[in-house]
Kinemage of the C-alpha trace (Angstrom):
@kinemage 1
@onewidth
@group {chain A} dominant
@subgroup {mainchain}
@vectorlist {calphas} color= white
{ca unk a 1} P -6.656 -122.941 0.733
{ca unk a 2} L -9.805 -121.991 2.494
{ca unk a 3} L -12.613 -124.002 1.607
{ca unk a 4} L -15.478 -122.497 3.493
{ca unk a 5} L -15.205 -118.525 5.213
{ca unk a 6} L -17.380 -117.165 7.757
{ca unk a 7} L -17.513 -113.251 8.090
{ca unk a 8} L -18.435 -112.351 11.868
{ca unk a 9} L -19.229 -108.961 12.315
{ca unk a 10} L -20.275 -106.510 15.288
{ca unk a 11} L -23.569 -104.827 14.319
{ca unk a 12} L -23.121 -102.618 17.219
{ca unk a 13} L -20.282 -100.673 14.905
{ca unk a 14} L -21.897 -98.317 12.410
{ca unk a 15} L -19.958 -99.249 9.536
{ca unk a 16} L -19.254 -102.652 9.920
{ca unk a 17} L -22.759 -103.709 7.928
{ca unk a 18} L -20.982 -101.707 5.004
{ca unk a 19} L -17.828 -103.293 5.186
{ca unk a 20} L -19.582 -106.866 5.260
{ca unk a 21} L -20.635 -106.108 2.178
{ca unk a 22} L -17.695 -105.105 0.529
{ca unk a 23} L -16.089 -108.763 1.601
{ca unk a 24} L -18.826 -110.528 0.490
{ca unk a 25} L -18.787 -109.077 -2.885
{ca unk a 26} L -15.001 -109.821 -3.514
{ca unk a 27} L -16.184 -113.444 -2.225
{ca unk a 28} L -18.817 -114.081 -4.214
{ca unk a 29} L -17.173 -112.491 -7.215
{ca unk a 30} L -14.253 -115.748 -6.585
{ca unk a 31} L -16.827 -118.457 -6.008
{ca unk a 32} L -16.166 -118.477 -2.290
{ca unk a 33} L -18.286 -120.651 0.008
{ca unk a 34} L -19.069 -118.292 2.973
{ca unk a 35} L -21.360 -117.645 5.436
{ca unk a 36} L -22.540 -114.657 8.089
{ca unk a 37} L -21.981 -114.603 11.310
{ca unk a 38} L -23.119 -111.925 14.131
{ca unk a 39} L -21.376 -111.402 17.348
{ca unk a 40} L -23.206 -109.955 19.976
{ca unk a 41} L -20.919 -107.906 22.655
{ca unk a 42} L -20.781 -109.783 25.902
{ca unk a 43} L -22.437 -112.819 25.044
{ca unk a 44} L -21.228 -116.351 25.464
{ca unk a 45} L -23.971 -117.841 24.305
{ca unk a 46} L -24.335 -116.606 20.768
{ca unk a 47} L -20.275 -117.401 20.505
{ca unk a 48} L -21.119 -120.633 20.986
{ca unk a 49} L -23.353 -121.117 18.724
{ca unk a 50} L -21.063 -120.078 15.697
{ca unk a 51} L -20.769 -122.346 12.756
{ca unk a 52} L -17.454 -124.528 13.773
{ca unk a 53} L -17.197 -126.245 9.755
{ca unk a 54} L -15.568 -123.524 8.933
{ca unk a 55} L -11.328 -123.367 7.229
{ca unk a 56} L -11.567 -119.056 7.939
{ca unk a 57} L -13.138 -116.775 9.966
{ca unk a 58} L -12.747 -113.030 8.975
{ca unk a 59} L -13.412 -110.584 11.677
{ca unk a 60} L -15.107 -107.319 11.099
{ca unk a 61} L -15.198 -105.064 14.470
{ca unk a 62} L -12.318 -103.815 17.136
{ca unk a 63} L -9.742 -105.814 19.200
{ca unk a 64} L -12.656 -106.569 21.906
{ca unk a 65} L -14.227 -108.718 18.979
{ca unk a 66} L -11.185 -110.340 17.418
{ca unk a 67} L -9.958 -111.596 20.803
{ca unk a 68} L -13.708 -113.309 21.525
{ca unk a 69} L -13.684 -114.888 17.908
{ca unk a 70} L -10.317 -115.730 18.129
{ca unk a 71} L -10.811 -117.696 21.544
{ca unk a 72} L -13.279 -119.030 20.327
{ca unk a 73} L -11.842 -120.894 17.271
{ca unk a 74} L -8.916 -121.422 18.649
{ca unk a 75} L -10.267 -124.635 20.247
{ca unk a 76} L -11.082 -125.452 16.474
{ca unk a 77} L -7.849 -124.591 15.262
{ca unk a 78} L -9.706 -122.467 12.656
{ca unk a 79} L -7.265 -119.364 12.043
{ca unk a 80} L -8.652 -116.087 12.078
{ca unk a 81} L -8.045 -112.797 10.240
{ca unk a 82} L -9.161 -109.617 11.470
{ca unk a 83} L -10.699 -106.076 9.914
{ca unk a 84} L -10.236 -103.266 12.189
{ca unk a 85} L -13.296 -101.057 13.140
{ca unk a 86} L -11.990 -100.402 16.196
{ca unk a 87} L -9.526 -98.209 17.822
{ca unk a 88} L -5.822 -99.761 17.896
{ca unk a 89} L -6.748 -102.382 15.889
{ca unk a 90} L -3.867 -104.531 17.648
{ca unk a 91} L -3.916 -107.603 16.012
{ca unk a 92} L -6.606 -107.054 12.753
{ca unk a 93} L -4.361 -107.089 9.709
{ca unk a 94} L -6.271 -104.631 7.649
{ca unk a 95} L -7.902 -101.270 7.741
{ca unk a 96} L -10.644 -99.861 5.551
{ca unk a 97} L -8.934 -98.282 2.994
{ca unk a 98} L -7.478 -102.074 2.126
{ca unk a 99} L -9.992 -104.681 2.207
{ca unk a 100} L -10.097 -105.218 -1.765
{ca unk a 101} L -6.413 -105.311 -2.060
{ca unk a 102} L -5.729 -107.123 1.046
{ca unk a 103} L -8.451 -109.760 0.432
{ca unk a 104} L -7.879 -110.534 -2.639
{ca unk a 105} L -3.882 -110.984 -1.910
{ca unk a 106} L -5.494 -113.417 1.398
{ca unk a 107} L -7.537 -115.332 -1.156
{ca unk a 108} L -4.549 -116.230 -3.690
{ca unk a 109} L -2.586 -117.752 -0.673
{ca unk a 110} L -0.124 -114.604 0.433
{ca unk a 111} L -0.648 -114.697 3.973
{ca unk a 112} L 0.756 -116.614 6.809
{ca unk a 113} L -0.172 -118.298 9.984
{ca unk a 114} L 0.916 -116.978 13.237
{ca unk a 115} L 0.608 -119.365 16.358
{ca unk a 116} L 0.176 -117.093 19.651
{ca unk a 117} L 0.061 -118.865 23.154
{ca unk a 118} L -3.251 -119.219 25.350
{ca unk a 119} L -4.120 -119.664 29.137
{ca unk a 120} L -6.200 -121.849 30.851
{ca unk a 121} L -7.894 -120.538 33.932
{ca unk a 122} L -9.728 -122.264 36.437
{ca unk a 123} L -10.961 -123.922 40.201
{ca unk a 124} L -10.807 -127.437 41.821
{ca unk a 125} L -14.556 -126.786 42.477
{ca unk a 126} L -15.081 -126.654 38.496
{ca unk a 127} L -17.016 -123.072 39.283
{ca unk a 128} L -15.510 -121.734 36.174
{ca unk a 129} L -12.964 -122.903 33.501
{ca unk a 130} L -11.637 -119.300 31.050
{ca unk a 131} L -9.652 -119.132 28.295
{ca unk a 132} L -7.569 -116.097 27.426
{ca unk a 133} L -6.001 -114.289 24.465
{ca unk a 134} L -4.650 -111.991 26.077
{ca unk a 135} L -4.801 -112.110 29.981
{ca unk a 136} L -6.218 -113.150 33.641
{ca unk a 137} L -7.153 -110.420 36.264
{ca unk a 138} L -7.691 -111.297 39.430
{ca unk a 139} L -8.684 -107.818 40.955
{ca unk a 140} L -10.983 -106.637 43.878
{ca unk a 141} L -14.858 -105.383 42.782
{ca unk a 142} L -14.582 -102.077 45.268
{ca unk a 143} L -13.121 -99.248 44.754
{ca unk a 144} L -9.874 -97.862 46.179
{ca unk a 145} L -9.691 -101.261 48.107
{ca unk a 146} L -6.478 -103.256 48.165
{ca unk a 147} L -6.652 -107.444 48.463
{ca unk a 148} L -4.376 -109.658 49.870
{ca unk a 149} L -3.086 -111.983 47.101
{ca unk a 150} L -0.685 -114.941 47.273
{ca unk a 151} L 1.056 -115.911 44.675
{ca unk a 152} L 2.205 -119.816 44.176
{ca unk a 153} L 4.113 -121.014 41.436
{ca unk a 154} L 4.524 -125.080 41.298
{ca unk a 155} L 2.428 -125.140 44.775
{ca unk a 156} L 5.632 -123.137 46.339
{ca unk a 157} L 4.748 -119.818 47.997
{ca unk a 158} L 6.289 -117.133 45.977
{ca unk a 159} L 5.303 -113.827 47.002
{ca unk a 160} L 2.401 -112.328 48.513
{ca unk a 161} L 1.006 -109.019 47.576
{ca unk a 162} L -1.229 -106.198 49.246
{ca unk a 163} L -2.176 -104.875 46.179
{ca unk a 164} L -5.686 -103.649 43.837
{ca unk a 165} L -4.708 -106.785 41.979
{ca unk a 166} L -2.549 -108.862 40.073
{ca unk a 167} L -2.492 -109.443 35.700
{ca unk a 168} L -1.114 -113.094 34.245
{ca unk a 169} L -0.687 -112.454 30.745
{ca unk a 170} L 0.391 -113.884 27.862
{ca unk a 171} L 2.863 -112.117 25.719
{ca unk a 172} L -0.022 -110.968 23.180
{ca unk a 173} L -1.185 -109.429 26.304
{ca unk a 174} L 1.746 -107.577 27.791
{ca unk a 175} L 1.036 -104.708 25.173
{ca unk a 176} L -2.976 -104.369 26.857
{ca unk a 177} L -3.452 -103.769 30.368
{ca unk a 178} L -0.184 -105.510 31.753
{ca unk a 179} L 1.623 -102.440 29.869
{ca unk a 180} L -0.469 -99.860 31.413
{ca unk a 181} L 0.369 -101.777 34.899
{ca unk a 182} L 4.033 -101.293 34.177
{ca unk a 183} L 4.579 -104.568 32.594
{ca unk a 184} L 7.477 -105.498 30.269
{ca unk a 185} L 6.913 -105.485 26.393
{ca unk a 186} L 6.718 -109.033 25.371
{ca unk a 187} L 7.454 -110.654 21.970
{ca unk a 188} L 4.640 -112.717 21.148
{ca unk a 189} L 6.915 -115.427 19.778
{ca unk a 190} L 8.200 -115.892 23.612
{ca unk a 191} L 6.446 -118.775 25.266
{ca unk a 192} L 6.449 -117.296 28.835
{ca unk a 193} L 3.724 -115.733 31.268
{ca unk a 194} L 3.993 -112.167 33.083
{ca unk a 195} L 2.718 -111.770 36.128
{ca unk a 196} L 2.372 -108.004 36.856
{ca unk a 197} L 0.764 -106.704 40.317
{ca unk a 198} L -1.658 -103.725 39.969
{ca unk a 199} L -0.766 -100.415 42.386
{ca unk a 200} L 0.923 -102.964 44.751
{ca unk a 201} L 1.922 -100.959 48.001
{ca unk a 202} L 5.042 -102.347 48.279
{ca unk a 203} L 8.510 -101.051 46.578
{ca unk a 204} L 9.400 -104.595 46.025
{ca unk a 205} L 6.542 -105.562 44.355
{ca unk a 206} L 7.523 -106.177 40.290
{ca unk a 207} L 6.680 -107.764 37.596
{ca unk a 208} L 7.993 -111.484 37.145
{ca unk a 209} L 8.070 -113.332 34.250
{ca unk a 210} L 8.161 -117.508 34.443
{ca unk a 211} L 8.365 -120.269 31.744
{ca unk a 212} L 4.948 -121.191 30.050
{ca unk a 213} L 5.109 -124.699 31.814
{ca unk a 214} L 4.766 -123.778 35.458
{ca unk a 215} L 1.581 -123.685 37.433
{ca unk a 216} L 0.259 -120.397 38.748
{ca unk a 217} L -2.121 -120.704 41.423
{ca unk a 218} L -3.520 -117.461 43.800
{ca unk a 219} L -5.089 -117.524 46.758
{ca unk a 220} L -7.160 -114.745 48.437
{ca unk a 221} L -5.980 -113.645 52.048
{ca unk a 222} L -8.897 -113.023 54.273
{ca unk a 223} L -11.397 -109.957 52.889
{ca unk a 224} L -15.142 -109.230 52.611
{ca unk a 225} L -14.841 -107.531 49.542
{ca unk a 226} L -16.163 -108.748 46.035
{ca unk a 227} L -13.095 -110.648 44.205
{ca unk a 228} L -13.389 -111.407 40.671
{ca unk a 229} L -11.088 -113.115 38.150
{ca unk a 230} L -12.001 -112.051 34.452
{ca unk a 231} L -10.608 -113.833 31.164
{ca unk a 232} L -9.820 -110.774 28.152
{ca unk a 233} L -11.687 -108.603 30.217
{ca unk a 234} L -14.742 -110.736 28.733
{ca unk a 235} L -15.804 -113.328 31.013
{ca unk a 236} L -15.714 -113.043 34.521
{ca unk a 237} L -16.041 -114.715 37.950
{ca unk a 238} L -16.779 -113.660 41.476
{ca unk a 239} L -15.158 -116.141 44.203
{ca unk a 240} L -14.926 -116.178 47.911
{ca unk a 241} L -11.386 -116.648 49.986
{ca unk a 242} L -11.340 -120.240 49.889
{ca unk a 243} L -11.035 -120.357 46.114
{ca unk a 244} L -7.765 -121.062 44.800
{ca unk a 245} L -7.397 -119.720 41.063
{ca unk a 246} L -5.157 -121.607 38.776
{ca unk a 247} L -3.439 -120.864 35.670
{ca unk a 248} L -1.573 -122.697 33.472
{ca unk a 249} L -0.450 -123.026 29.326
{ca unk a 250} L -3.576 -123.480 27.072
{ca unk a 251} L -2.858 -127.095 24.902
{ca unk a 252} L -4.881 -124.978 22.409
{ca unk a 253} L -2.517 -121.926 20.268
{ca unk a 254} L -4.833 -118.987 18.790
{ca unk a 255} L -4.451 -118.673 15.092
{ca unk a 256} L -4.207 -115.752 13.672
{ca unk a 257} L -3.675 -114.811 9.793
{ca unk a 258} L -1.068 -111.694 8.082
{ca unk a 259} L -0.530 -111.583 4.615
{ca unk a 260} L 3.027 -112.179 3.793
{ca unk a 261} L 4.096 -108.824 1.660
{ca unk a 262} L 2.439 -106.512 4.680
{ca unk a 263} L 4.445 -104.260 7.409
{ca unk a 264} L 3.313 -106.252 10.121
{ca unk a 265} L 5.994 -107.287 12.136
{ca unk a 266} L 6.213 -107.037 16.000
{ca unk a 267} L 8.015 -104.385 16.219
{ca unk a 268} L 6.611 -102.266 13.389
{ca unk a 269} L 2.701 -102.407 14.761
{ca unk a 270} L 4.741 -101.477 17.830
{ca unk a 271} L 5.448 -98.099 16.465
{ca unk a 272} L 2.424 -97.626 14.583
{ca unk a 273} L -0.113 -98.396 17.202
{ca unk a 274} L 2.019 -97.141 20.341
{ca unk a 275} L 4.590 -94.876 18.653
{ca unk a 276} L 7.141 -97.248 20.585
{ca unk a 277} L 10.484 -96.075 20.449
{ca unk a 278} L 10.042 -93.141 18.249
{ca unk a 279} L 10.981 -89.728 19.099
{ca unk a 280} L 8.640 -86.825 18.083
{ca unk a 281} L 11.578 -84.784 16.626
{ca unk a 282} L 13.002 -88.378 14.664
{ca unk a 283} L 12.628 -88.525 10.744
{ca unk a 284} L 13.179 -92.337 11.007
C-alpha cells in the first residue's frame, strides 16, 4: 500500500489548482501522508528537484506532464498514476468527473501496475544522455530541409535515408508521433523498438521494427543545417555530423498505475481516444 503520495500538478492548467484540492481532501479525509509537488513546463531542473521518498506520485495535468513525471520516477521505480487535464489524456487513468470514485477505489488497493519499456539515448562524447517514454527524434532544425541519416543496427549499416528525419519509439510511443509518421500500432506489452523515417523521399523507405536488445546508432551524412535529437519531445540536443547518436533498451521500466475494475485495456483507450477501428455508421 502506498505509504507516502505526492500530487504534482501543472499550474499552467486553469483547473488543475481545483482538482488538487479535491485529491487532497479525499487524502486527508484517509490519513494519507502526502505532499505537493509543482511541475513547471520545460524545466529539468525543478524535475529534479522532486521529493524521490515517495511510494506514489499522482499526476494532475495532460500527457506532456505525465510522460516528464513518469520519466522521472521511473529511475525510482516509484509508479505513477495520472489525472487528465489535458487533451487525449493517453495514459492518465481518470478524468474529472471520477476522481472521488476512482481515488478512493486506488486507495483500498484496486489498481494494478503496468511495466512499459524505456530508451536510453546518448553520445561517446557524454554531450547528452535522454531518457524516453515515448520516443527519440532525430530531425533537421530548418524547414523543408531533408538530412542524410544512416541507420546502424549492431554497428552493421542498415539503411540510409534522405529524409526530414527519423522516430525510434517505444511501443507506448507508436500511438504519438510515430503514428502520425505512418508507423505501425504497437502493443505496449511488446518489448520491441520502431524505427519510422519522417517524409523519407524514397518509396522504399518503411518503417522497421527490431528486438528491444539491439543497438541503434545514427549517423549524420554531411549537412550545414541545425540537427537535433529530442527525448518525448522534452529535452533536446543540437549535434554536428561527427556525432553518432545511440539508442538502446532503458534497464529502468516506467510504472504506471490502472485500477483493476476500469475499461482500460489497450485496445479499448484505442477506440476511445483514436476511434480505432470503429466505423461511424457501427452500433458496436
Amino acid at each position: 500500500m502506498f505509504e507516502k503520495i505526492a500530487i504534482i500538478y501543472n499550474d499552467e492548467i486553469k483547473t488543475s489548482e481545483e482538482v488538487l484540492a479535491r485529491i487532497c481532501a479525499i487524502l486527508k479525509s484517509t490519513g494519507k501522508n502526502y505532499i505537493i509537488q509543482k511541475i513547471i513546463p520545460d524545466c529539468t531542473k525543478k524535475t529534479e528537484e522532486f521529493e524521490r521518498d515517495i511510494s506514489l506520485a499522482i499526476v494532475i495535468g495532460g500527457d506532456g506532464t505525465l510522460i516528464s513525471v513518469t520519466r522521472f520516477y521511473a529511475q525510482f521505480d516509484i509508479p505513477v498514476f495520472g489525472i487528465n487535464l489535458g487533451r487525449l489524456g493517453f495514459l492518465a487513468q481518470l478524468q474529472v468527473n471520477e476522481i472521488e470514485t476512482g481515488i478512493k477505489k486506488l486507495l483500498s488497493g484496486e489498481y494494478k501496475i503496468e511495466e512499459r519499456l524505456m530508451l536510453k539515448c546518448f553520445n561517446e562524447e557524454h554531450k547528452f544522455d535522454f531518457n524516453a517514454l515515448n520516443d527519440i527524434v532525430i530531425k533537421g532544425g530548418n524547414l523543408a530541409r531533408t538530412e542524410r541519416l544512416y541507420l546502424y543496427i549492431n554497428d552493421e549499416l542498415v539503411s540510409d535515408y534522405l529524409a526530414d528525419g527519423l522516430i525510434i519509439s517505444t511501443p507506448t510511443g507508436s500511438t504519438a508521433y510515430t503514428l502520425s509518421a505512418g508507423g505501425p500500432i504497437v502493443h505496449p506489452a511488446v518489448d520491441v523498438m520502431i524505427i519510422v523515417p519522417i517524409c523519407a523521399h524514397s518509396l522504399a523507405a518503411r518503417p522497421l521494427v527490431v528486438p528491444v536488445f539491439e543497438k541503434i546508432t545514427i549517423k549524420m551524412g554531411s549537412s550545414k543545417n541545425n540537427v537535433y535529437v529530442t527525448a518525448d519531445g522534452q529535452k533536446n540536443f543540437k549535434f554536428t555530423e561527427k556525432t553518432k547518436v545511440h539508442i538502446i533498451q532503458n534497464p529502468k521500466k516506467a510504472k504506471l498505475v490502472f485500477l483493476k475494475d476500469k475499461e482500460t485495456s489497450f485496445y479499448s483507450v484505442l477506440k476511445e481516444k483514436l476511434n480505432w477501428g470503429v466505423s461511424p455508421k457501427s452500433n458496436a
